[in-house]
N, C-alpha and C positions, 0 to 999 in steps of 0.2 A: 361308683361308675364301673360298668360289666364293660370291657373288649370285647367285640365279638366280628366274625370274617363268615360270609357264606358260602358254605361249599360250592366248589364251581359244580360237582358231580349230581351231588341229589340235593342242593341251596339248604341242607339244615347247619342251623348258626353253629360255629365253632370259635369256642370261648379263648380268648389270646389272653396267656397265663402274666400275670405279670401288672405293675401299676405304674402308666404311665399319664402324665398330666398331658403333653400333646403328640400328632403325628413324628416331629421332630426326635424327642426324644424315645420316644418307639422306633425310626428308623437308627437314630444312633446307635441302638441297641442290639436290634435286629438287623437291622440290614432293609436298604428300599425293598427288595423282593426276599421273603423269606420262607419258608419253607412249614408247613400247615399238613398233620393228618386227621381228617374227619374221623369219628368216634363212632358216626351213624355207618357208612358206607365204604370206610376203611382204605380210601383214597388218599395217597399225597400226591400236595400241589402245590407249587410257585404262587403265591398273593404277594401282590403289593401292599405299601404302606397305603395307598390311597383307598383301597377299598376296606379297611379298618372303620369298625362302625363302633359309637360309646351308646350306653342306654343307661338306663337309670337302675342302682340297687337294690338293694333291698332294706340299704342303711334308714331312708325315710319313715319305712314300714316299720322296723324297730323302733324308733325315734316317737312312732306316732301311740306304737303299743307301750313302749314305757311312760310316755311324759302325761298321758293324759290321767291313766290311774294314779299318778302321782297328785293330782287334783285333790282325789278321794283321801291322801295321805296328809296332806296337808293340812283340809278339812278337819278330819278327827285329831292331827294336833291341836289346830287351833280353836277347839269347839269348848273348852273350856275357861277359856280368855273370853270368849264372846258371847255372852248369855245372855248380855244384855248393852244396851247401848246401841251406839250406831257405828258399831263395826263390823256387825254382819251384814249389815247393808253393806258393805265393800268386800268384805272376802269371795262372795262371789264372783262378780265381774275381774275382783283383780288374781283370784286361781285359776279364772279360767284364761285371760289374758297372757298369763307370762310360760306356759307351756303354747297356748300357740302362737306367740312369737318366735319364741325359739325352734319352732315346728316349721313356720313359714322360713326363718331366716337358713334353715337347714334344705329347704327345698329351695328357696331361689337361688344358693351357694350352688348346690347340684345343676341345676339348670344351667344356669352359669361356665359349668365346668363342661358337661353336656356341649354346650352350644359352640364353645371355644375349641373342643375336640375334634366335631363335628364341622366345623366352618372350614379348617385348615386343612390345605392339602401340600403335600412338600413338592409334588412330583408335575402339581398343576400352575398354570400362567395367575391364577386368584390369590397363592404364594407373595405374587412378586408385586411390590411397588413401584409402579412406574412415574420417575420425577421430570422426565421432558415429556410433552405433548406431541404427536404424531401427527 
C-alpha cells in the first residue's frame, strides 16, 4: 500500500514516506496537519490527515510475477513421478490452482487494507458513532 497527498500547487501525487495501517495512526505520528514538499514543483505545504490517499503496490505484481513461473517449477519436478497413470490428469488443475489462490487471497488482503484506509477519516463526522438518535 503507496501513501500518497496531492500537491495543492501543481496536484502531482507526493508519496508519504512511512507505513501506516490507518489515518489514525498516520495522525499520531505526524500530526492532523503536517507539513509535505512536492518533488515536482518544490512547494511546501500544510496537508491534512484527511486528504492522505492509499493505492495499491506493486507487491501484487511481484506476487503475480513470481508464483505463476513457479507453476512451470513444479511441473518439471514432478514430471518424472507422473508418466503414467492418473496423476497428470490432476497436476494440472491443481498447479494451476494453488498459485492463484494465494494470488487472489494477496489481492483481496490488499483491497481490504485499501478500502479500510481509504474509508476513515479522523478529522470527519463519518469517524464518529453516533449511539442516541436525533
Amino acid at each position: 500500500m503507496v501513501l500518497f497527498i496531492n500537491c495543492k500547487h501543481c496536484s502531482k501525487e507526493i508519496k508519504v514516506k512511512g507505513s501506516f495501517a490507518n489515518r489514525w495512526e498516520l495522525s499520531a505520528k505526524r500530526g492532523r496537519m503536517f507539513e509535505m514538499k512536492c518533488s515536482n514543483c518544490k512547494q511546501e505545504d500544510n496537508y491534512s490527515v484527511d486528504n492522505v490517499k492509499a493505492k495499491a503496490g506493486i507487491i501484487s505484481t511481484i506476487a503475480l510475477i513470481l508464483l505463476f513461473p513457479s507453476i512451470a517449477v513444479i511441473f518439471w519436478l514432478l514430471y518424472p513421478f507422473s508418466t503414467k497413470g492418473i496423476i497428470p490428469m490432476f497436476l494440472l488443475p491443481v498447479g494451476m490452482l494453488i498459485p492463484t489462490l494465494i494470488y487472489v487471497s494477496v489481492l483481496r488482503e490488499q483491497k481490504r487494507k485499501l478500502e479500510s484506509f481509504n474509508s476513515t477519516r479522523p478529522n470527519s463526522l463519518r469517524a464518529i458513532k453516533f449511539t442516541k438518535k436525533f
